[in-house]
C-alpha positions in Angstrom: 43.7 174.9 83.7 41.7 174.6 87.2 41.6 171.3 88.3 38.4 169.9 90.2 40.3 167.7 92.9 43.1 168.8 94.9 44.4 165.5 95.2 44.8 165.5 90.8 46.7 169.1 91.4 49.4 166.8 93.2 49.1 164.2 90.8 49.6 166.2 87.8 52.6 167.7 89.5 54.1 164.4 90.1 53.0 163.1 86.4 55.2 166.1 85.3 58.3 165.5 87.1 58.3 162.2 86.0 57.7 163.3 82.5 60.6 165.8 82.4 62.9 163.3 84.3 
């Protein structure tokens, strides 16, 4: 699962923690 932008790499990091939390 590459993603295109870096910037979406941090995003879908951040999307994550606040799904598990």
């Amino acid at each position: 699962m590459h993603i295109l932008k870096k910037p979406d790499l941090s995003d879908l990091k951040l999307r994550e923690k606040l799904a598990k939390g």
